[in-house]
C-alpha positions in Angstrom: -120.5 76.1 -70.4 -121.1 72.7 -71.5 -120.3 69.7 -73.7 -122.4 67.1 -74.9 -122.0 63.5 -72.8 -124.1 60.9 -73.0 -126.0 60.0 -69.2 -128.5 57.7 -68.3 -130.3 60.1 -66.2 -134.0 59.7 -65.8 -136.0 61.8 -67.8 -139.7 63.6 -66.5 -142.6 65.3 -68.1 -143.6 69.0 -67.5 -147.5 68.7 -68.4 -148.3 72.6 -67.0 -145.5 74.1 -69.7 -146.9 75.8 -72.2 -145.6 78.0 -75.0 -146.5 81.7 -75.5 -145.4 84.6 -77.3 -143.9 88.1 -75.9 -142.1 90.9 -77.4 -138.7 92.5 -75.9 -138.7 95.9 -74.7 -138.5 99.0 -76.6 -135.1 100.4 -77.3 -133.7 96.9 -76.6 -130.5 96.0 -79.0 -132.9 93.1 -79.8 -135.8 95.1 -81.3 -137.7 93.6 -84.0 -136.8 89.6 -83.1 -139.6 87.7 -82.0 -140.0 86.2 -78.6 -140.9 82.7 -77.3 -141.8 82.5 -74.0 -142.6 79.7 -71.8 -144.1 79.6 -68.5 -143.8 77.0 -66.2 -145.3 76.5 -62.7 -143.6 73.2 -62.2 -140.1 72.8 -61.0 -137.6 69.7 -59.9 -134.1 68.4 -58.3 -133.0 65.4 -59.2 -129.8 66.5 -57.3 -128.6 67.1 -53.8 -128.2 71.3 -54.7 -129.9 74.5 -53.9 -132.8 74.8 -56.7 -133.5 77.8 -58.4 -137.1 77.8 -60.1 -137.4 80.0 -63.2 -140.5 81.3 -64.6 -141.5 83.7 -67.7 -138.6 82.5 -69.8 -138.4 83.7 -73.3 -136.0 82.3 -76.1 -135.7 85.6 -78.7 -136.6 83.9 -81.6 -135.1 86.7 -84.4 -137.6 87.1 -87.7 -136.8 85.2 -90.9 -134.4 87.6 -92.7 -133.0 89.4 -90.0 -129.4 89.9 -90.0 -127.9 92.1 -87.1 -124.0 91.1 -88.2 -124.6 92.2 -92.1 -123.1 95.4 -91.6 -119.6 97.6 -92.6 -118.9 100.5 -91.7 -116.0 103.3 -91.9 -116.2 105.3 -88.4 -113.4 107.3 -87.3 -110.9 106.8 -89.3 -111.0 103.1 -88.9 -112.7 100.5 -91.3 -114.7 98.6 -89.0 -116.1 95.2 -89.8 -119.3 94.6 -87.9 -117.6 97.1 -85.6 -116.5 94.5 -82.6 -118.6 92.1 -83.0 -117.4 88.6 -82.1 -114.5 90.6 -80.5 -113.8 90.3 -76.5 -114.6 92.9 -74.0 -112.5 92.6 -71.0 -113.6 94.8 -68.0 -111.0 97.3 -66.5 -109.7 96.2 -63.0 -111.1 99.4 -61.3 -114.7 98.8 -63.0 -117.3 100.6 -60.8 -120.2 98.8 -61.9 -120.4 95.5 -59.6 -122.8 93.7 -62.4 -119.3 93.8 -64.8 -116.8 93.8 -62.2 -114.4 91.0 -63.5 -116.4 90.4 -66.7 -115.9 88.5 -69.8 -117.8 89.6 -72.9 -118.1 88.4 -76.0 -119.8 90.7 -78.5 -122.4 89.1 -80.7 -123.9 92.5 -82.7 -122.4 95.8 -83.1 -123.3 98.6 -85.5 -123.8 102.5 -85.2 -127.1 102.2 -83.3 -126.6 99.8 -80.3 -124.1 96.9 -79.0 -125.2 93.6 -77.7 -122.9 90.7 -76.2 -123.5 87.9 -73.7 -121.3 87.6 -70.2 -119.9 84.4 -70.5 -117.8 83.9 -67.3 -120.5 84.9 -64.7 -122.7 81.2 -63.5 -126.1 81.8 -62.2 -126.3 80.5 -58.6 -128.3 77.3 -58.1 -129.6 77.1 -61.7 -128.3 74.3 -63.8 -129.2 73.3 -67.1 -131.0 69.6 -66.3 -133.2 71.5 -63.6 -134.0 74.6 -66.8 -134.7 71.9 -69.4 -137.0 70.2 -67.3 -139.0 73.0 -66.0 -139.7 74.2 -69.8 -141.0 70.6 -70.7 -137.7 69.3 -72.6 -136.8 66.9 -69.9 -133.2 66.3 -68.4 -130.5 66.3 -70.9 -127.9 63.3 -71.2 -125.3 65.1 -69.4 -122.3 63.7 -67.1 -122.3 66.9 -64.2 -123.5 69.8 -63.5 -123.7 72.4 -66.6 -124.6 75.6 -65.3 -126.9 78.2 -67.1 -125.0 81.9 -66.9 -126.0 85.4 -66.3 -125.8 87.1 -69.8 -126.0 90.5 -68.8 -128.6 92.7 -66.6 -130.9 93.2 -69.6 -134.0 91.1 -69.6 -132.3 88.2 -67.9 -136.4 86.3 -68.5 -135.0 86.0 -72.2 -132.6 83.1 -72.8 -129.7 82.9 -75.7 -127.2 80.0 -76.7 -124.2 81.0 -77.5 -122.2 78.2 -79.2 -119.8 76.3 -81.6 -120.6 77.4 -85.1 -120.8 73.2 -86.2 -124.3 72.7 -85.7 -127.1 76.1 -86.3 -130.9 76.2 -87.3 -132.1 78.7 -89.7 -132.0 81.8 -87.5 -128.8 81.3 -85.7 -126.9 84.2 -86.0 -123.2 84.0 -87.1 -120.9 85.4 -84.8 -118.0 84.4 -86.6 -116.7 81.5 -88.8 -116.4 78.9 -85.2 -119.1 81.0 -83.2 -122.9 81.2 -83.6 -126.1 82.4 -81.4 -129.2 80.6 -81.2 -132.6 81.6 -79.5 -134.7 79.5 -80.6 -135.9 77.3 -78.1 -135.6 74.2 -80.4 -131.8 74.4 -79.7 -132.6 73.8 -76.0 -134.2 70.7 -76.8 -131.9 69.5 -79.3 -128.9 69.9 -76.9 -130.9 68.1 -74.5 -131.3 65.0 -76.9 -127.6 65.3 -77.6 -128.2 66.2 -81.2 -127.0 70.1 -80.3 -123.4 71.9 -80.9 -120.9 70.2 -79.1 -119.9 73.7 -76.9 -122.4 76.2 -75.8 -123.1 78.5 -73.0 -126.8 79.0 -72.1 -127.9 82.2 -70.9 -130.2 84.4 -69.3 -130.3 88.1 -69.8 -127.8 89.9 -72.2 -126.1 93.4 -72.1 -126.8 95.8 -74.4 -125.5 99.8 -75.1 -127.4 102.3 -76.7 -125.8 104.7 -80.0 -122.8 105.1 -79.3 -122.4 104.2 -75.3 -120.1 101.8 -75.9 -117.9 103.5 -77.8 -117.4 106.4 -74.7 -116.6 103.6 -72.4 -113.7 102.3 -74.3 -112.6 105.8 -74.4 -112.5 106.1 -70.9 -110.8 102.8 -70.5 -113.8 101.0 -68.8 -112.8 98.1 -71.3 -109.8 96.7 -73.2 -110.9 94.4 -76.0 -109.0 91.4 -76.7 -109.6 89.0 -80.3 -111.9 86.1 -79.9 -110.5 83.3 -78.1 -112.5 80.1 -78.8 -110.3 78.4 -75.9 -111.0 80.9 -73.2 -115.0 80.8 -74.0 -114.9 76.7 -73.4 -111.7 75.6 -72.5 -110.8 77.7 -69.4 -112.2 76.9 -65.9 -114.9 79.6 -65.4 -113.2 81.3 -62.3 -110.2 82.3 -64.5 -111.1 83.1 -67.3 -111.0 87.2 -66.9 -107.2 86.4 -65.4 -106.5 84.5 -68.4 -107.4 87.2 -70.5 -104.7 89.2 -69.2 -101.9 87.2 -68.9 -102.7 86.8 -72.7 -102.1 90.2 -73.2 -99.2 90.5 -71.2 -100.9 92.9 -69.0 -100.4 92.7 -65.4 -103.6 94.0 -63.1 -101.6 95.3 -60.6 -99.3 97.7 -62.7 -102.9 99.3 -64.0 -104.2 102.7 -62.8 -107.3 102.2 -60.3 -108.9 105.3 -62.2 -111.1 104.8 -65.0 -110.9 108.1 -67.7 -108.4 109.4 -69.8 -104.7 111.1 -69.8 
């Protein structure tokens, strides 16, 4: 997560980046955006830290009209708005998966075909924002510290997504909720780098996504609890405790939960 601060750091050009265009994969929760990809064969650390180099990055850029949160449903006997999106999903102590285990999720689309949300408690190893920036050809943002860029999920982690405060959008961000937005454009990249961005945001690669209905079986077998969005916990809460936090919030304690996923 980040927040913008003003740094003197040194700024360098990328001259091999280049801009193309790429479509995402078929039956992706993201079908019928538009993607723009970079690719980059240069790479830099300014700091004394592992480097991670990435390469075939895409920013989903969604198509003028396009709204995936524009939706209401009545589905079980329970009006749904959007379903859950901009809702937490919280993953179940005895979660199987190890790509989950521990998770935070916060749901940015949700209707009777598919479910897509964005990890936002999971930092990617060795990959920092400055280092990202300057390997697309944006330069080094004006950043006190390390911001790291997270691991949105195990879909298509090549594509990247901004998830951020709802103060500052471009055309196609999507509303989340009235303090919440996603971005994927890539101009939001660069205007965070120039310090002209939203002041909170997460950067990240990859995203998770569930087919008709999928996620709906999990909650039934209690592979989730969903919690209400909590701005704080998405920015405010040191990354290591933020699935804790949630929790304690709830008054649940882990160790009073069943290790077996199903139902009674």
């Amino acid at each position: 997560m980040g927040r913008y601060q003003p740094s003197p750091h040194e700024r360098h050009e990328c001259p091999q980046a280049g801009p193309q265009t790429c479509t995402p994969a078929s039956g992706s929760a993201l079908a019928g955006m538009r993607f723009f990809a970079i690719y980059s064969s240069c790479s830099f650390n300014t700091r004394d830290r592992p480097m991670r180099k990435v390469t075939n990055l895409c920013f989903p850029e969604p198509a003028r009209g396009v709204r995936l949160l524009d939706i209401w449903y009545l589905k079980g006997g329970f009006a749904m708005a959007n379903y859950l999106a901009g809702q937490m999903l919280i993953a179940m102590p005895q979660m199987d998966d190890k790509r989950f285990r521990n998770s935070v999720i916060l749901i940015c689309s949700h209707d009777s075909d598919a479910a897509m949300g964005l990890i936002i408690n999971q930092p990617m190893d060795g990959l920092y924002l400055d280092e990202l920036a300057e390997q697309i050809g944006i330069g080094t943002p004006r950043f006190c510290g390390d911001v790291p860029i997270f691991n949105g999920g195990p879909v298509e982690q090549s594509r990247g997504m901004v998830l951020h405060s709802s103060e500052h959008v471009l055309p196609d961000t999507i509303t989340i909720n009235d303090r919440m937005a996603m971005t994927s454009n890539i101009k939001i990249i660069a205007e965070i780098a120039n310090g002209h961005g939203p002041t909170d945001f997460i950067v990240a690669l990859g995203h998770a996504s569930w087919s008709a209905g999928q996620l709906e079986d999990e909650l039934r077998s209690n592979v989730w609890l969903t919690m209400p969005f909590q701005e704080d916990l998405i920015f405010g809460e040191p990354m290591g405790g933020i699935w804790s936090s949630c929790y304690s919030r709830m008054g649940i304690s882990t160790a009073h939960i069943s290790p077996f996923s199903g139902n009674a």
